[in-house]
Phi, psi and omega in degrees: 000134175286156140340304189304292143009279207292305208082185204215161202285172183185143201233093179227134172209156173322135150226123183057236187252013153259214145207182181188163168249135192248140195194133188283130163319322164289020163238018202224162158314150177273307189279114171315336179271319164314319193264346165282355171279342162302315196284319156330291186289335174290006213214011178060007198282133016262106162213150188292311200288294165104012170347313191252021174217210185264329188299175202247027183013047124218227186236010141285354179224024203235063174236175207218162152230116175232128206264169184168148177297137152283139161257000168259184185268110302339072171230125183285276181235147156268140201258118149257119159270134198243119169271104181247163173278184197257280167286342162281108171281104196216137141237116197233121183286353183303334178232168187263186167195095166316342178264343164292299224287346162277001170236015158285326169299310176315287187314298188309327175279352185264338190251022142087022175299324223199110187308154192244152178246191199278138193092297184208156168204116202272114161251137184259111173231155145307106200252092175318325199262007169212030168041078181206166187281164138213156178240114171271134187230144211200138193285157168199075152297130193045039175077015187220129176331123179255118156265328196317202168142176163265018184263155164246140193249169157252162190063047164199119138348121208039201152242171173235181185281156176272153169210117183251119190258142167229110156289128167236148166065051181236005168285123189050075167287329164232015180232004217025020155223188200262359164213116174319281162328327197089356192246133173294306251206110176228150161284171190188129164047020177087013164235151207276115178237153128269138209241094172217152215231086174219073185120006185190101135342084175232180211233098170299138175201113179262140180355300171310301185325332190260316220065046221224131168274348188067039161219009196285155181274165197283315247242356212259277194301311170337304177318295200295052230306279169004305195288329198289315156322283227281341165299333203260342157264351135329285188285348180276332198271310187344297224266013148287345169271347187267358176069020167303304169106232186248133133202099167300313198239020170235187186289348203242158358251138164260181220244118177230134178261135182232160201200148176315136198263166175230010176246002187073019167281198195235016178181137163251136181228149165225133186244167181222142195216053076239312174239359169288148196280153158293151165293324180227223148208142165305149178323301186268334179299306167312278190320316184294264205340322220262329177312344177251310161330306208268348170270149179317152187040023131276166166329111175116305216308264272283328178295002180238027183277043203160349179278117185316149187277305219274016207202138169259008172252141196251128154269101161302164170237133163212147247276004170249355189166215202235147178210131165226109202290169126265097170241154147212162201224116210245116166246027120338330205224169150228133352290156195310151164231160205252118174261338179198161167184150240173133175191134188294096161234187169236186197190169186221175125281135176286303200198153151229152121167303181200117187257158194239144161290140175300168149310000000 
């Protein structure tokens, strides 16, 4: 019997400002090309509409998680995270992405990856694709997954239960170190950027430097093909200084613009992903910005020249709302180290139960 036939077990839930398909590595094909041609047909790709999958026919909803016990030690389950395209058939492993990464603790404890304890329950998951930690902590009254709660997110409707994610080792998740370049501060095409990598590879800029206020709507910045041109030869230029190499056809690294916030946060960003603007910002995206913000000379630092001293948390601003990080950064050493950095989200289950592939 094929895939096609049986179909395959499947999970898909909201996680932070994304959505995914969630999946054990024992129901999938062994060989990555089989199995990224699976994931392809669940998810409907290459169609813009994705008419005939699962996907939300953008690159926010068109993601995969794939789970499995870990063997290394004090590690719960392991995470690969999969970026398939929309119109494109492309899957790619190169970033990790925190808001899939607030429903791998839930699914693991509903599919028995990971014991649920009474009350609250901390999963230690393995983040594969840049082999670093994060510990997601999640309610489970009476052993049993709480998705309901009262937090609110911005770009998600209503509330949910918290899923409080803490990363270690998210420094040079893909490039291996936490300034790519070697550099606070590099020019690119004449504009003065930072390059910095701490769980997502991005590309610092400020808004002006484009003739931009960073406060322009998502639907605005879309419009502007001229800008979009000029982001995308940006960041293809980064990550040759970033030991990136050509990426021309992947997701990484992204371009995030920053601008004095107006909403009563502590910074405004507008990110791109890889150049399409974002609605919001990733999870891990956010944590790299403020993690580059907060060193001396860089792109931004001047925007934290007024951010309380007494506090490690930052309010992001982004064009739907709000996101609020923990970093903190010992720029003492050299090169600066990352001491800790964390941030709150939630998640739902859509479904669970056996999804079928197109033909």
């Amino acid at each position: 019997m094929s895939y096609d036939d049986t179909g395959v077990r499947c999970t898909m839930l909201r996680g932070g400002t994304s959505r995914g398909l969630y999946l054990e590595a024992r129901d999938l094909p062994a060989d990555p090309a089989e199995r990224d041609d699976l994931l392809l047909r669940l998810m409907g790709t290459p169609d813009p509409r994705q008419i005939d999958g699962l996907g939300g026919a953008t690159t926010l909803t068109s993601k995969v998680a794939v789970l499995s016990p870990s063997d290394h030690p004090d590690v719960d389950v392991d995470y690969l995270f999969l970026q398939l395209g929309v119109d494109e058939a492309t899957v790619s492993e190169r970033q990790n992405c925190g808001n899939i990464l607030a429903g791998v603790g839930p699914v693991a404890v509903e599919r028995g990856l990971v014991p649920a304890g009474d009350g609250e329950t901390s999963v230690r998951i393995r983040m594969v694709n840049s082999d670093s930690v994060a510990v997601a902590t999640f309610p489970t009254p009476g052993g049993r997954v709480e998705y309901r709660g009262d937090v609110e997110i911005a770009g998600v409707p209503g509330t949910a239960a918290p899923v409080v994610l803490a990363f270690t080792d998210t420094e040079g998740s893909a490039t291996g170190a936490l300034l790519p370049t070697g550099q606070v501060r590099d020019t690119v095409e004449g504009i003065e950027v930072t390059c910095v990598d701490n769980g997502m590879p991005v590309v610092l800029a400020r808004a002006d430097s484009f003739g931009l206020t960073g406060h322009e709507s998502h639907e605005d910045l879309a419009a502007d093909t001229a800008l979009l041109e000029r982001i995308d030869v940006l960041r293809r230029k980064a990550a040759e200084l970033m030991g990136m190499g050509d990426v021309s056809t992947a997701s990484v690294p992204k371009t995030v613009l920053l601008a004095a916030p107006r909403d009563g946060g502590q910074v405004s960003t507008r990110s791109f992903i890889p150049v399409q603007p974002h609605t919001s910002i990733g999870v891990l995206g956010a944590v790299s910005v403020v993690t580059g913000m907060l060193l001396p000379g860089a792109v931004g630092h001047e925007l934290t020249e007024d951010w309380p001293r007494d506090t490690s948390q930052v309010d992001v601003e982004h064009p739907t709302g709000h996101l609020l990080v923990d970093v903190v950064v010992d720029d003492e050493v050299t090169p600066p180290r990352v001491v800790r950095s964390g941030v709150v989200r939630t998640a739902r289950k859509l479904f669970d139960g056996t999804a079928f592939p197109r033909a």
